[in-house]
TORDO-437764 format. One record per residue (C-alpha): residue number from 1; y, x, z. Coordinates in pm, whole numbers, plus 50000, padded with zeros to 5 digits. Example, Ala and Ser with C-alpha at 12.3 -4.5 7.8 and 13.67 -1.06 7.14 Angstrom:
<r resi="1" Y="49550" X="51230" Z="50780"/>
<r resi="2" Y="49894" X="51367" Z="50714"/>
END
This chain:
<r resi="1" Y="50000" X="50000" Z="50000"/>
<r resi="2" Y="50348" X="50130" Z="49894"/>
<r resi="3" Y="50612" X="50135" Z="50181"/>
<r resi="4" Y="50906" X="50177" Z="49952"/>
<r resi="5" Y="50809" X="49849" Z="49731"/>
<r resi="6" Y="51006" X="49610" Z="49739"/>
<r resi="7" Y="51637" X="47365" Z="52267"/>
<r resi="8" Y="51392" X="47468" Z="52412"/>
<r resi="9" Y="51148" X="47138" Z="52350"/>
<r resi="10" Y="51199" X="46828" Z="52520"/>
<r resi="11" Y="50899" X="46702" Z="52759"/>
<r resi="12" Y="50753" X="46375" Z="52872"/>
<r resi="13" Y="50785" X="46302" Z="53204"/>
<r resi="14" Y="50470" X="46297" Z="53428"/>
<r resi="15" Y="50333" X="46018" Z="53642"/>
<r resi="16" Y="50063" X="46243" Z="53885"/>
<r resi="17" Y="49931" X="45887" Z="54026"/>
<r resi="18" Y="49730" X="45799" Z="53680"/>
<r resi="19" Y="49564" X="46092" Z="53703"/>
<r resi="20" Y="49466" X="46147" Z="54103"/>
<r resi="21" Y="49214" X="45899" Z="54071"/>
<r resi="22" Y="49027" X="45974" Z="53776"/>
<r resi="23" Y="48931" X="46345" Z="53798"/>
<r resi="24" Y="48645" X="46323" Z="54012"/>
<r resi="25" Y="48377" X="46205" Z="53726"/>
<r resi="26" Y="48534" X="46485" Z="53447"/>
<r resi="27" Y="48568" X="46781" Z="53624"/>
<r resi="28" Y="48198" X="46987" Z="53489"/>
<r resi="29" Y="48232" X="47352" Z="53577"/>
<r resi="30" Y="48196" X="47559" Z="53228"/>
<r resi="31" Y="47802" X="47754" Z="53251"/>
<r resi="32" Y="47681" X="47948" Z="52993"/>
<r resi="33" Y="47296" X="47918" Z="53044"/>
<r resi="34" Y="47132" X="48136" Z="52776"/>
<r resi="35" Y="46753" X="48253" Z="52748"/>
<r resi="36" Y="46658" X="48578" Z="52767"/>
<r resi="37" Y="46399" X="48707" Z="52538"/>
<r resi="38" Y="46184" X="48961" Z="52774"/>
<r resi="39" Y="46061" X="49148" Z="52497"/>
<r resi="40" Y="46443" X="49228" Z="52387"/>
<r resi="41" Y="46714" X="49456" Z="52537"/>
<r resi="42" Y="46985" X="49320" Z="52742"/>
<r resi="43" Y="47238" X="49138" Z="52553"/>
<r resi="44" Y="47536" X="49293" Z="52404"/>
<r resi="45" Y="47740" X="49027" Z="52427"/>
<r resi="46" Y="47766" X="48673" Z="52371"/>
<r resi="47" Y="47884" X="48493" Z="52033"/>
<r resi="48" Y="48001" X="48124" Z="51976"/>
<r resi="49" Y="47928" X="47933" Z="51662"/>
<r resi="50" Y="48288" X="47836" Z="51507"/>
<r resi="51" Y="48181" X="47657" Z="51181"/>
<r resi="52" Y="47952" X="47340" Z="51153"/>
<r resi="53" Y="47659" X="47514" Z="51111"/>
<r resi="54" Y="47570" X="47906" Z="50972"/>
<r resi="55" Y="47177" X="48016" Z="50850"/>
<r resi="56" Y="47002" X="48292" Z="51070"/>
<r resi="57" Y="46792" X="48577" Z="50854"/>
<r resi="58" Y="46496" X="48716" Z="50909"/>
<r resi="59" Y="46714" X="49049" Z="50758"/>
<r resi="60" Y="47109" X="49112" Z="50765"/>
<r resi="61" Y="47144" X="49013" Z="50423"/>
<r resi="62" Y="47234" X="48680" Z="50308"/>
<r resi="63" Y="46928" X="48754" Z="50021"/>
<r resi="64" Y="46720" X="48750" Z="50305"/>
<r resi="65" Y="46478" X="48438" Z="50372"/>
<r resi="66" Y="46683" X="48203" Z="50621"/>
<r resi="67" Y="46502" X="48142" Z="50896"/>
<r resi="68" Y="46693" X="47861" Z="51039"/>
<r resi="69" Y="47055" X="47671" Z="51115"/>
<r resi="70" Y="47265" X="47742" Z="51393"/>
<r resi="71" Y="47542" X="47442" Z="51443"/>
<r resi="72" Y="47890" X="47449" Z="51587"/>
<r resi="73" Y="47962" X="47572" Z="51955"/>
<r resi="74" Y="47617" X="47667" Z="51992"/>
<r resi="75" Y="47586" X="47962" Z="52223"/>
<r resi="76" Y="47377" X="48281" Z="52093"/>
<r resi="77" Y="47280" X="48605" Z="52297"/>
<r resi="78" Y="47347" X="48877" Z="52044"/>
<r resi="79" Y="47159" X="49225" Z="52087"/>
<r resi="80" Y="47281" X="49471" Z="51839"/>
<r resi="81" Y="47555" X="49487" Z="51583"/>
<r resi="82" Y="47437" X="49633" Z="51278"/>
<r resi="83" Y="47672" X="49761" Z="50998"/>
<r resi="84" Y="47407" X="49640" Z="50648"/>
<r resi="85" Y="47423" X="49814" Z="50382"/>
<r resi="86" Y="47369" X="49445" Z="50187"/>
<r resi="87" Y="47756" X="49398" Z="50278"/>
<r resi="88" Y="47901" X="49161" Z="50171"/>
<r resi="89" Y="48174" X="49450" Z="50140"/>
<r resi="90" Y="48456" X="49306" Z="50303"/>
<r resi="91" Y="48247" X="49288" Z="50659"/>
<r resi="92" Y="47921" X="49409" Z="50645"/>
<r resi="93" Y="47924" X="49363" Z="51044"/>
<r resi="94" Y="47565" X="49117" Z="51129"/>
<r resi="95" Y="47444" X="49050" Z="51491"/>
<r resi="96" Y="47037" X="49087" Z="51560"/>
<r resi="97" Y="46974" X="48759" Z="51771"/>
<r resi="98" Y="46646" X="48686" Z="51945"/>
<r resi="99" Y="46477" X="48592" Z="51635"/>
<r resi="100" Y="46652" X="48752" Z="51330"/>
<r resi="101" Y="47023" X="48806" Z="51239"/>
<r resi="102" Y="47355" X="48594" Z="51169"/>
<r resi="103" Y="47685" X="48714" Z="51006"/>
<r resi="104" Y="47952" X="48778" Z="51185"/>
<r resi="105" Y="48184" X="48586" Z="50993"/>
<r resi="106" Y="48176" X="48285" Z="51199"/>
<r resi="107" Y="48134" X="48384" Z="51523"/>
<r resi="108" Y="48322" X="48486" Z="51814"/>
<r resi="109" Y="48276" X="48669" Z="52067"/>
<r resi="110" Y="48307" X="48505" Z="52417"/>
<r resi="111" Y="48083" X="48781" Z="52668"/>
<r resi="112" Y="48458" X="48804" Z="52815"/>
<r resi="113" Y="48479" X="48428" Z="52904"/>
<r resi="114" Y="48461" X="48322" Z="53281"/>
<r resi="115" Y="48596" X="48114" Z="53516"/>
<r resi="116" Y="48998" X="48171" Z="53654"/>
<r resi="117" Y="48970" X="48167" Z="53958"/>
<r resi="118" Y="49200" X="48071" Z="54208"/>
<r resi="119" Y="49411" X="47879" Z="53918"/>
<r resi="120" Y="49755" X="47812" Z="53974"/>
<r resi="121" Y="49954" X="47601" Z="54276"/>
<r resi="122" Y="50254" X="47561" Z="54115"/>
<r resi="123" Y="50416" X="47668" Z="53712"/>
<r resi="124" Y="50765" X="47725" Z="53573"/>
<r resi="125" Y="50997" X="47433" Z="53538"/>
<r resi="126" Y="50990" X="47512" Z="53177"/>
<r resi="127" Y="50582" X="47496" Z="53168"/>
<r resi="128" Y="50316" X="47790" Z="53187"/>
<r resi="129" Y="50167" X="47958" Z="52916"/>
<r resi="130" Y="49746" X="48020" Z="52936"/>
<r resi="131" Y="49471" X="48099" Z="52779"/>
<r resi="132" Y="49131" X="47894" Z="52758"/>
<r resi="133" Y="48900" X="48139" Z="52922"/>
<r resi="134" Y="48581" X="47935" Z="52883"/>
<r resi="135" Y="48402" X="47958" Z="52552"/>
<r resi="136" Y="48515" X="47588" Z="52488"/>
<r resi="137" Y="48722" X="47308" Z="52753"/>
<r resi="138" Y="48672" X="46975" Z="52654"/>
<r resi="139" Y="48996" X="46831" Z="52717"/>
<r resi="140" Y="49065" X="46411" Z="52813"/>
<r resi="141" Y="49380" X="46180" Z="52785"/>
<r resi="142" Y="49445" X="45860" Z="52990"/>
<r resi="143" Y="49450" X="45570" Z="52730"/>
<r resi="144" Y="49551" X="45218" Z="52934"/>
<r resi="145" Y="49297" X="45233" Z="53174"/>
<r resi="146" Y="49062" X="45462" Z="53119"/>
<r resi="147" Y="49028" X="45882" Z="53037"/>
<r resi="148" Y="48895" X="45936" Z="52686"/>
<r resi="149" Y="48778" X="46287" Z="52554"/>
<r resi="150" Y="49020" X="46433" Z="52313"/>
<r resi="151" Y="49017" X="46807" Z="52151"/>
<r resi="152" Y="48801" X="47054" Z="52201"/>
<r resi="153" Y="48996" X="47358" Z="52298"/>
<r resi="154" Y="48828" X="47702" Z="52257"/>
<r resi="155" Y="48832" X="48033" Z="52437"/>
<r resi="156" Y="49149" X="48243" Z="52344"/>
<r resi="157" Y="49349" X="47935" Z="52186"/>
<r resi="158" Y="49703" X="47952" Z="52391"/>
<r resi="159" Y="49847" X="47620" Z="52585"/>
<r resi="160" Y="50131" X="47530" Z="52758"/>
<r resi="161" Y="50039" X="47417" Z="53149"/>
<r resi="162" Y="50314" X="47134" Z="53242"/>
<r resi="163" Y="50171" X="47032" Z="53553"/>
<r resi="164" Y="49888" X="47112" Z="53831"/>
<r resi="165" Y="49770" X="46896" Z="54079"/>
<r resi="166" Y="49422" X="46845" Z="54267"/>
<r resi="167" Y="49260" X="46556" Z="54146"/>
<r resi="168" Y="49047" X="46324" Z="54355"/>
<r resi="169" Y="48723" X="46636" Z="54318"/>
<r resi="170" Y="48967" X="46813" Z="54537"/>
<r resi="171" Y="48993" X="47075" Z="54269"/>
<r resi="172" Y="49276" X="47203" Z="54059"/>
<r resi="173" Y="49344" X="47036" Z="53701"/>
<r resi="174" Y="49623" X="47125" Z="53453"/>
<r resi="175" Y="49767" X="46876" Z="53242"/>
<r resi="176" Y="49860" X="47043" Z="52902"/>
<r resi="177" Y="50121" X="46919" Z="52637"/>
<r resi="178" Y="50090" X="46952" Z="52258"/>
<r resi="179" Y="50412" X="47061" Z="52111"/>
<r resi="180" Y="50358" X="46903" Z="51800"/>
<r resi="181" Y="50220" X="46581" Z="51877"/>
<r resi="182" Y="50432" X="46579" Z="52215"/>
<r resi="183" Y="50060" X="46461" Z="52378"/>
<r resi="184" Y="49972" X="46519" Z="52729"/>
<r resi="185" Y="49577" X="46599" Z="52789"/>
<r resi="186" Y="49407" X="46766" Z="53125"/>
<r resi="187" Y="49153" X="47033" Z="53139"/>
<r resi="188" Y="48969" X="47190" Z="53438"/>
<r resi="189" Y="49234" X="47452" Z="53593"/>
<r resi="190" Y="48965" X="47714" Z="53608"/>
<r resi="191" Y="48924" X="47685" Z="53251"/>
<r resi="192" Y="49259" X="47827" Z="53166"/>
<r resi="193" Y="49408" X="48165" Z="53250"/>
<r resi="194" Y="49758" X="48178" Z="53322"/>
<r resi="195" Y="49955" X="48459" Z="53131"/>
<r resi="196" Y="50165" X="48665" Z="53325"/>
<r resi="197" Y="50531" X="48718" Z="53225"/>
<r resi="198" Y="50437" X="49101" Z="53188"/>
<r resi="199" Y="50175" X="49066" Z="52927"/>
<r resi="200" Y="50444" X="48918" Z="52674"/>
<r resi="201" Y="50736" X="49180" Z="52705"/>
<r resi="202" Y="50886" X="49334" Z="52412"/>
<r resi="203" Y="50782" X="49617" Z="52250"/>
<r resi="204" Y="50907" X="49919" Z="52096"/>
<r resi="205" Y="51286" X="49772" Z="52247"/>
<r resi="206" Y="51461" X="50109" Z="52159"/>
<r resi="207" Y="51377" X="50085" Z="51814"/>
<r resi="208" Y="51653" X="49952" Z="51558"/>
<r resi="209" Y="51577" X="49654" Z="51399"/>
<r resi="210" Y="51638" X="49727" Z="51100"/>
<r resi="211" Y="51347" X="49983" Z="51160"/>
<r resi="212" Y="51085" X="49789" Z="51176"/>
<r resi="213" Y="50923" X="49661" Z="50851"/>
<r resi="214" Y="50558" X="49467" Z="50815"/>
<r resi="215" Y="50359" X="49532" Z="50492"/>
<r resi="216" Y="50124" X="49306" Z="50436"/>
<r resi="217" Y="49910" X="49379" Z="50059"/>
<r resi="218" Y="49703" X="49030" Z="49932"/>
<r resi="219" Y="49458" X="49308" Z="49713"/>
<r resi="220" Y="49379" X="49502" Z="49967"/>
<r resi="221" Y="49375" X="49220" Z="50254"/>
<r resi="222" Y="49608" X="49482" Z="50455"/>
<r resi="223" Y="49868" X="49449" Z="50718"/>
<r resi="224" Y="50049" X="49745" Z="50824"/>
<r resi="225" Y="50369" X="49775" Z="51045"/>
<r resi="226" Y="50639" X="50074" Z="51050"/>
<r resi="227" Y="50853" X="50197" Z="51240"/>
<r resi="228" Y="51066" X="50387" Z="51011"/>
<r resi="229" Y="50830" X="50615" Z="50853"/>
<r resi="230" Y="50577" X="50576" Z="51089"/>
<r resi="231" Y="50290" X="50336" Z="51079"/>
<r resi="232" Y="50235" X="50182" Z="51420"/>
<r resi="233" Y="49970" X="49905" Z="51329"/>
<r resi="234" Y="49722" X="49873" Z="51051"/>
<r resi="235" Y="49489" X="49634" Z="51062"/>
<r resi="236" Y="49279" X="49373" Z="50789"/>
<r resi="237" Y="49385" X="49027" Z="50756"/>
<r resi="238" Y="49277" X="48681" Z="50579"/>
<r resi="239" Y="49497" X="48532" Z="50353"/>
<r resi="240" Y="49566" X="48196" Z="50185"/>
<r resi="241" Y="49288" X="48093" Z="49927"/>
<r resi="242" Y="49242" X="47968" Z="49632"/>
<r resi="243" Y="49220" X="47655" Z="49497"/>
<r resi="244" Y="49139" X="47504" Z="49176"/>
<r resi="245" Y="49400" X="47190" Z="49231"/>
<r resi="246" Y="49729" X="47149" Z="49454"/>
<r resi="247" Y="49618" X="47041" Z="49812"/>
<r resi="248" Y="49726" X="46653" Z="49886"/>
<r resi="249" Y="50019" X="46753" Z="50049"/>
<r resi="250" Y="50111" X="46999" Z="49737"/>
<r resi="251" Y="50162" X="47286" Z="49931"/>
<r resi="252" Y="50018" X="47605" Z="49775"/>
<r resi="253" Y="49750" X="47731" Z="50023"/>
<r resi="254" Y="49839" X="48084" Z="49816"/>
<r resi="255" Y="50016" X="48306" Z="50073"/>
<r resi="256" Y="50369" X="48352" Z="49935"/>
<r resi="257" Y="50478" X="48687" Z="49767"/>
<r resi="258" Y="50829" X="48831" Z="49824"/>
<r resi="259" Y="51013" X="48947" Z="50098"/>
<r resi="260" Y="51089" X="48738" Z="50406"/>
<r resi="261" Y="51215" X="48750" Z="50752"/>
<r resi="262" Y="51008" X="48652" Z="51064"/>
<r resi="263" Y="51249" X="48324" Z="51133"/>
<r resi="264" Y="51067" X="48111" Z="51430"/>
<r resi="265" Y="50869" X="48291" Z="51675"/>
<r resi="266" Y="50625" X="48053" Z="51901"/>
<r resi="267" Y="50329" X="48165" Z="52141"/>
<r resi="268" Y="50135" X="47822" Z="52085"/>
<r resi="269" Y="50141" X="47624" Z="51778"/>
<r resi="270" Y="49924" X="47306" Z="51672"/>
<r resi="271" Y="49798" X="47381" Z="51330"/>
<r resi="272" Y="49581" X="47145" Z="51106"/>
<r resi="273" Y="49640" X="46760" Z="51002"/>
<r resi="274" Y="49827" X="46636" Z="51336"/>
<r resi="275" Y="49572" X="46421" Z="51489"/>
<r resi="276" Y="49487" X="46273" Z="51791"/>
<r resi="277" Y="49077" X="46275" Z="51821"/>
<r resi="278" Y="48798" X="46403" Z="51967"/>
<r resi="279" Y="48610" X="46444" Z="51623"/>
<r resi="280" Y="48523" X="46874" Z="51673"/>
<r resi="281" Y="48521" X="46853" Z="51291"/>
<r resi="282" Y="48836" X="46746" Z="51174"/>
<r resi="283" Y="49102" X="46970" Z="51047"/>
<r resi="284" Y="49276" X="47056" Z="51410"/>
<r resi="285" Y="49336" X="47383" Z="51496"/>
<r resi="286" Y="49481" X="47339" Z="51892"/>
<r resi="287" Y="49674" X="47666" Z="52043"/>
<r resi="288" Y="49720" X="47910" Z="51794"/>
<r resi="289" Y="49836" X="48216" Z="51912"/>
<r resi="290" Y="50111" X="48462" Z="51872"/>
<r resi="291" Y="50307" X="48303" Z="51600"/>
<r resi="292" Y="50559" X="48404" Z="51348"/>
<r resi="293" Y="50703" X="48184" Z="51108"/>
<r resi="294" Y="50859" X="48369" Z="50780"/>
<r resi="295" Y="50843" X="48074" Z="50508"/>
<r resi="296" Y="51037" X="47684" Z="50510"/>
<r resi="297" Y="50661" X="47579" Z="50412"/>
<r resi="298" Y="50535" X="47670" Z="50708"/>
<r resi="299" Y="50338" X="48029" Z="50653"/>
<r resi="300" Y="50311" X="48223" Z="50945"/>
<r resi="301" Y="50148" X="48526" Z="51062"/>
<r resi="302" Y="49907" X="48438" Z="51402"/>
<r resi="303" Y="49583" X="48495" Z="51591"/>
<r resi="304" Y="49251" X="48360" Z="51503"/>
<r resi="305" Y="48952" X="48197" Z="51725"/>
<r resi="306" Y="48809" X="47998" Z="51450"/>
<r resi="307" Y="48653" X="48336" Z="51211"/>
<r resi="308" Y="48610" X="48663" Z="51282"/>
<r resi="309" Y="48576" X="48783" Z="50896"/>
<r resi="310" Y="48877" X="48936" Z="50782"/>
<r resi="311" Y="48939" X="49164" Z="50462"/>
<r resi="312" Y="48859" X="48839" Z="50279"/>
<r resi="313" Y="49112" X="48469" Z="50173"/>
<r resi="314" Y="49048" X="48261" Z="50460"/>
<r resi="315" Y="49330" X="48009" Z="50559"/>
<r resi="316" Y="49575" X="47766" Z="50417"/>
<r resi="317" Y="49849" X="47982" Z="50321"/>
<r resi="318" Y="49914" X="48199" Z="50623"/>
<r resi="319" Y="49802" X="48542" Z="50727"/>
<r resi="320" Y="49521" X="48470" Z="50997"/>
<r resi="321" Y="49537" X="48803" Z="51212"/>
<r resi="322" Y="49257" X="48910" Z="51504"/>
<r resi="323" Y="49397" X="48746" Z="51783"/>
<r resi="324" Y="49428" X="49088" Z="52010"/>
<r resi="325" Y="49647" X="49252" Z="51715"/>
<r resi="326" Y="49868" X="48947" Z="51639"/>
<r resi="327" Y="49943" X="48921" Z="52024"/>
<r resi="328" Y="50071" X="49303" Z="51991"/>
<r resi="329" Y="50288" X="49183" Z="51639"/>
<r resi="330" Y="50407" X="48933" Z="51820"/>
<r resi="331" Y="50558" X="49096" Z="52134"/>
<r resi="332" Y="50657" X="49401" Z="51882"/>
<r resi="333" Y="50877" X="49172" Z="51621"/>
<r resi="334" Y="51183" X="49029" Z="51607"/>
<r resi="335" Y="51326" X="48780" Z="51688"/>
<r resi="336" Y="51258" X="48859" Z="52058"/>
<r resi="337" Y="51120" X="48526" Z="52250"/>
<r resi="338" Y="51128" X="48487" Z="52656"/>
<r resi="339" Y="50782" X="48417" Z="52828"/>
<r resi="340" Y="50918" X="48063" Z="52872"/>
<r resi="341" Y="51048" X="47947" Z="52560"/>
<r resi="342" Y="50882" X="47708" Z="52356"/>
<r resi="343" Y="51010" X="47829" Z="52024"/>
<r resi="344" Y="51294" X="48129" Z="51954"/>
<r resi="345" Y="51458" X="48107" Z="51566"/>
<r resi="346" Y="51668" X="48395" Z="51480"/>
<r resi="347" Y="51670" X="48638" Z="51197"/>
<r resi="348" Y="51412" X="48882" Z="51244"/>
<r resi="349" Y="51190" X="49164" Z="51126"/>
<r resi="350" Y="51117" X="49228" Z="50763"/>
<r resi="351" Y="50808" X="49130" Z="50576"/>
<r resi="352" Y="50675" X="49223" Z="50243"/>
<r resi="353" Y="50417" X="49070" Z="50121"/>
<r resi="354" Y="50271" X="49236" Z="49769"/>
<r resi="355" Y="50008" X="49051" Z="49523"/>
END
């Protein structure tokens, strides 16, 4: 890649009393009970399904015989990580499972995941930021009377905590509020890990801004950032696809060449079709992380729980990022965002993006 080419958000108020007595029956403490295959080493590490369904192998190659279907949020001890020389080239990276071998493409690693314990007593006026820390928090919503399931949320997705309280269980619950759909929904409070203020201070402060510049090559599926000269980030992304006809809502799902600005900077975003349901496969992406907006139509840069197979087009039009790296991005460009804003526009750092 060639350097040198060329109110805060209004919220709902609560009423705790709707709640107090309806948290007993929900609250299910997240367990991750997995067999163990004696004849096998100790696990590696843990993986979570994030498509409807992937084929297991009885070789890492996807010429190899399938040996079976794995669906959605299933759970999967994984053993080794083997590097095939079957590719495909843009992530040859397969898992050996207990009886044979899965991409990696679609799953992700959740060996991390565990209860928060204590959560929270009290948040910022202006709402906490947290993670899901569970490989998956099925969240529910008061409707008249009774407490319906809603989304799914999914380990690393990003929320913003509104309120605590201890239900009737006598344990902790957050209520959480979409900031697109302005919906209020409540989750288990040990299934969330609040972020600290010091995890999300800027980076690289002394640097000028007109010294930092992202690089971001659709051929090579290749982000780099500078600092002057210097390269201080390179990592592979997934870009927009494809597609053989305009999407319904005739947005290109193409990322956008040209040179933009990072305008609207957001820690948690609600990506998808705007829905409120419960259906796992519908098109709702809840919490994506790390955030920066550069395009009117909506292309960002942010972090991804839903694949784990860049170097290849995977989204709609904006530059999916491993969730780890786009965190660092996003407390390294500009414009710079407080830990308890909502949303910060501004005019901000430089990106290039090069077909």
């Amino acid at each position: 890649m060639n350097k040198n080419s060329s109110v805060q958000l209004s919220r709902r108020s609560f009423l705790k009393s709707s709640i107090l007595s309806a948290c007993s029956f929900l609250f299910q403490p997240f367990q991750i009970n997995i067999p163990i295959d004696i004849d096998l080493p100790t696990p590696i590490g843990k993986g979570r399904v994030t498509t409807t369904a992937i084929y297991r192998y009885q070789e890492p190659s996807f010429k190899s015989q399938r040996s079976g279907m794995i669906k959605r949020d299933e759970l999967i001890n994984l053993f080794d990580t083997i590097t095939s020389p079957h590719g495909p080239a843009h992530n040859p990276r397969w898992y050996q499972i207990s009886n044979g071998y899965i991409h990696s493409g679609y799953i992700q690693r959740v060996e991390r995941s565990r209860l928060n314990i204590p959560p929270l007593s009290k948040i910022h006026a202006s709402g906490q930021l947290g993670e899901i820390c569970v490989p998956y928090s099925q969240s529910y919503r008061r409707v008249g009377t009774a407490w319906e399931p809603l989304y799914r949320l999914y380990f690393g997705s990003v929320h913003w905590i509104t309120d605590v309280f201890k239900g009737s269980d006598r344990k902790t619950w957050y209520r959480l509020t979409d900031e697109r759909m302005h919906a209020n929904y409540i989750v288990p409070g040990v299934h969330v890990r609040p972020i600290p203020d010091r995890e999300l201070t800027p980076l690289s402060k002394d640097v000028p801004s007109e010294q930092k510049q992202i690089l971001v090559s659709i051929p090579e599926q290749r982000l780099i950032a500078y600092e002057g000269d210097t390269a201080v980030l390179q990592i592979p992304i997934s870009s927009g696809i494809r597609l053989s006809k305009p999407p319904a809502n005739g947005i290109p799902t193409e990322t956008p060449i040209g040179r933009f600005r990072i305008g609207t900077k957001m820690p948690s975003k609600h990506m998808g079709e705007g829905n409120l349901t419960a259906d796992i496969e519908a098109y709702e992406l809840l919490g994506v992380p790390w955030v920066g907006f550069f395009h009117l139509d909506g292309y960002g840069l942010h972090g991804t729980y839903w694949h784990d197979n860049f170097g290849r087009r995977m989204s709609h039009g904006c530059i999916n990022l491993p969730s780890f790296y786009a965190k660092w991005l996003y407390r390294w460009m500009e414009p710079v965002i407080g830990s308890g804003e909502w949303y910060r526009r501004g005019v901000g750092t430089v990106i290039e993006i090069s077909g």
